[in-house]
N, C-alpha and C positions, 0 to 999 in steps of 0.2 A: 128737634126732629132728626136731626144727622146723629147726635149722641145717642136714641133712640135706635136706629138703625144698626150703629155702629154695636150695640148690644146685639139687637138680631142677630147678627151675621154673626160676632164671635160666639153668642151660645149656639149655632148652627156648625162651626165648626170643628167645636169642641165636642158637639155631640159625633159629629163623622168621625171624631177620633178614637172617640168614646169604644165604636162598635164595629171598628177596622181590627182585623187578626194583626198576631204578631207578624215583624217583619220575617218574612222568607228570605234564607237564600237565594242571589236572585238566579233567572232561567236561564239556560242558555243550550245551545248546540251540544251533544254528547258524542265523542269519537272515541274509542278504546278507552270509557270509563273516566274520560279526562273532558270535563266543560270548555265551554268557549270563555267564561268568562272569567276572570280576572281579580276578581273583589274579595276579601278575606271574610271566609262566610263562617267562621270559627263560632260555634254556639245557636246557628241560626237555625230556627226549625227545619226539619228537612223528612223525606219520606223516603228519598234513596243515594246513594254513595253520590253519584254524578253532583248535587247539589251542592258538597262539602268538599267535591275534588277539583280545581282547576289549574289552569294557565300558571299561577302563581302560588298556590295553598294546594297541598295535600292531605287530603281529609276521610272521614269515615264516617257514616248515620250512625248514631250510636241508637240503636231499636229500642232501648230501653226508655231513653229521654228523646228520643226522636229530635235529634238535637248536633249540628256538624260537631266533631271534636278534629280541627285542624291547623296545621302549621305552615308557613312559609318553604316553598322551597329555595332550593339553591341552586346559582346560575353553576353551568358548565361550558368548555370550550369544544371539546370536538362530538359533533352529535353520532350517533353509536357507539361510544364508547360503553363500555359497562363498567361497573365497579361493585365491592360488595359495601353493602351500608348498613348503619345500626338502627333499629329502630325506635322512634322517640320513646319516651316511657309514656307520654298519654297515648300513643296509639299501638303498644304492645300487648294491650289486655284485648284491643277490640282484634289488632291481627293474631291474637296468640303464637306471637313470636318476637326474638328481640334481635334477630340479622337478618338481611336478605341480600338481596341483589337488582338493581338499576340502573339503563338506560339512561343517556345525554339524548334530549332529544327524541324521546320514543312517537311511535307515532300517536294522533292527537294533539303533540302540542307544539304550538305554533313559534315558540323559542326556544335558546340554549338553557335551558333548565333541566332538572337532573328528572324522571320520570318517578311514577311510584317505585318504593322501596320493600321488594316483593319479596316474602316469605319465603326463606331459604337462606344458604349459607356458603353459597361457592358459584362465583364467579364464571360465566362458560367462556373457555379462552378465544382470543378475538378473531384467530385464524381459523376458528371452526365457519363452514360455511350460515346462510341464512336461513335454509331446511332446518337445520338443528334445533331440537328441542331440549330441553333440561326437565326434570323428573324431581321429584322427591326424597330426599332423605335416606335412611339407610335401608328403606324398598327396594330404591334400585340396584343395588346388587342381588336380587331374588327374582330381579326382571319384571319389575311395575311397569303397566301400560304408564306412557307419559304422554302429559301435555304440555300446555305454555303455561307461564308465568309460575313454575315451580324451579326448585332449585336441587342442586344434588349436591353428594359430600363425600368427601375423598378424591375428586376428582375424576367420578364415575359421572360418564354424563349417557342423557339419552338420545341414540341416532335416529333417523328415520329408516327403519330397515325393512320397512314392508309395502313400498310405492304405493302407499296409502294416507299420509299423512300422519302415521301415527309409529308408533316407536318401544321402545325399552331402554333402561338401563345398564349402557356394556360399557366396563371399560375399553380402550381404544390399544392397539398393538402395533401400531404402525410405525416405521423408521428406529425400528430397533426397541422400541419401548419394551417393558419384558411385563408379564401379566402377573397380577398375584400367587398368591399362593393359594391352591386349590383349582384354577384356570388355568385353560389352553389357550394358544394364540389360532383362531381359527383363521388363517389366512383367506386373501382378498383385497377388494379396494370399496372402502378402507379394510382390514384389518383390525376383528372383536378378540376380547377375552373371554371365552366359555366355559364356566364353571365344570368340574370333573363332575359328573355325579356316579350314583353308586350303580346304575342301571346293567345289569350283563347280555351279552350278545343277545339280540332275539327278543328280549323284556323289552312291552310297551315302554315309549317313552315321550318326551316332550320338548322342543326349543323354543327359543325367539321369536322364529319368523312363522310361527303358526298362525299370529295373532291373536290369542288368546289375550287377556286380560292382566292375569299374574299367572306365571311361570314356576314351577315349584322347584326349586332347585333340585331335591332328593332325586327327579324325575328324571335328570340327565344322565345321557350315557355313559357308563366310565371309562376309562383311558383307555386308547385302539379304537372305538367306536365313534359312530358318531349317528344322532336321530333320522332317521331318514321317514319324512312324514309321506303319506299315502294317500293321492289324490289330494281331494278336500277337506280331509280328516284334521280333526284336532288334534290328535296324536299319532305318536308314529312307531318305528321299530328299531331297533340298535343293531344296527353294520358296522358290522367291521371296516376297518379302511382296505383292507384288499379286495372287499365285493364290490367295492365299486370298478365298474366296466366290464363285468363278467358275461361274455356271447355265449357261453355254454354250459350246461351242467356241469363238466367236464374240469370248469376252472373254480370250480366252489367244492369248498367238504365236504366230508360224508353226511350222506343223508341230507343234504340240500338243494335246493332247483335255482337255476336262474331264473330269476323273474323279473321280466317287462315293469316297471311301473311310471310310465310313459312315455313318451314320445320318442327318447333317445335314449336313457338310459335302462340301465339293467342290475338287477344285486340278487345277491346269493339269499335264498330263505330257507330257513327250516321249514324239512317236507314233513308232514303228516297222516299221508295217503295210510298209513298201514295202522296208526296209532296214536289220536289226536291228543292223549296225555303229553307228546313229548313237548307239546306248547308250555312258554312259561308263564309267569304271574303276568296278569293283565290282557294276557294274548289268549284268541281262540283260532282253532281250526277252519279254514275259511278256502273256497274257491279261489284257485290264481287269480290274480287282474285282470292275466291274459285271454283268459275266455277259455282255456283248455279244462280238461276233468282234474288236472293235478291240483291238490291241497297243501297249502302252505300257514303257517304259520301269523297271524295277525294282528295288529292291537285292537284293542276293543274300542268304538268310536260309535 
């Protein structure tokens, strides 16, 4: 009777074995893409990143086998440190890439262990403040919107230059540093590199701080100049650098008005009251800002 039983139970358990799925990764807390837990979940079915990334293994769903492809991380000593790092060969096909850059200690995880090793190739230096962002690739020098966990190259990183969170790709000019070739140091604090572009006096034009998305470099004012954006507009007009602070027709060229374009300040515009050709490419004939009948010159927005 007990040998008897003693069969039940095991063809009873056997059968529960039978008709249990494979072992999962197991579950855990998710905080910046990083689990709570702990276990080397290398091969284990999984339906997203979180399942194959944790505390100790850095991993990836691979969507095809639905299946962790992960490895061990490695401990570190000071947390925020960064570093750039290589990336393993199983997990270069699923990042499509084989360097990046990572965190001691990023947030998520709960010890001195080195964070994901994120796609890209240049370290952001340690003295930049926590605002900073880094960008992508050789975008950023054309002036790619940026976010996190991208990387830049050459040393070009992306600021936060729009009190919005969000940013672009400038080199930095400050304490003497000297800008590429083809850039101005447009002073400030901090202090960017602004690519020359081909744009002449008066030609719509386009910078950085519009917020735009990507920045086309062609679109930049050329040397002497600089974008002076209108209102809201996405784009803007190429001043010279002596129209800035102009109180009167008087202190601008021929054939131009000083014009208000807010609150304090003022720049010289080609007038067009007599003959709206003399606008250049991109720019049309357009009522002042300032609410008067004079016509000046404008980008197109």
């Amino acid at each position: 009777m007990i040998i008897r039983s003693k069969i039940v139970w095991l063809s009873c358990l056997l059968f529960s074995l039978a008709i249990l799925p494979d072992c999962s990764a197991p579950e855990g807390a998710c905080t910046e893409g990083i689990s709570s837990t702990s276990i080397n979940p290398n091969e284990a079915p999984c339906t997203e990143n979180c399942n194959c990334n944790n505390q100790r293994y850095e991993g990836i769903c691979d969507t095809s086998t639905k299946k962790c492809v992960s490895e061990g991380r490695e401990s570190c000593e000071v947390a925020g440190k960064r570093r750039i790092c290589l990336v393993s060969e199983k997990l270069q096909a699923l990042k499509n890439c084989e360097k990046g850059a990572q965190t001691c200690k990023p947030k998520g995880m709960e010890g001195l262990y080195w964070g994901d090793c994120k796609c890209g190739n240049e370290e952001p230096p340690p003295e930049l403040p926590d605002k900073v962002k880094i960008c992508k690739g050789t975008d950023c020098v054309t002036f790619t919107s940026c976010g996190k966990d991208k990387a830049c190259e050459d040393g070009v990183h992306c600021y936060d230059i729009l009190e919005n969170g969000d940013g672009y790709c400038v080199p930095k000019c400050d304490g003497g540093k000297t800008c590429p070739k083809g850039f101005e140091c447009e002073t400030g604090s901090p202090s960017y590199c602004i690519p020359v572009g081909s744009k002449k006096e008066h030609d719509a034009c386009e910078d950085p701080f519009m917020g735009k998305e990507k920045i086309d470099a062609e679109k930049f004012c050329g040397e002497g100049s600089y974008c002076f954006a209108e209102f809201d507009a996405d784009t803007g007009i190429c001043i010279k650098y002596r129209d800035t602070g102009c109180t009167k027709d008087a202190d601008c060229g021929s054939g131009e008005y000083c014009v208000p374009l807010g609150e304090e300040e003022k720049v010289c515009m080609l007038a067009c009251d007599k003959d709206a050709n003399v606008c250049k490419s991109e720019t049309k004939c357009n009522n002042a800002p300032d609410g008067s009948k004079r016509k000046v010159c404008q980008g197109v927005w």
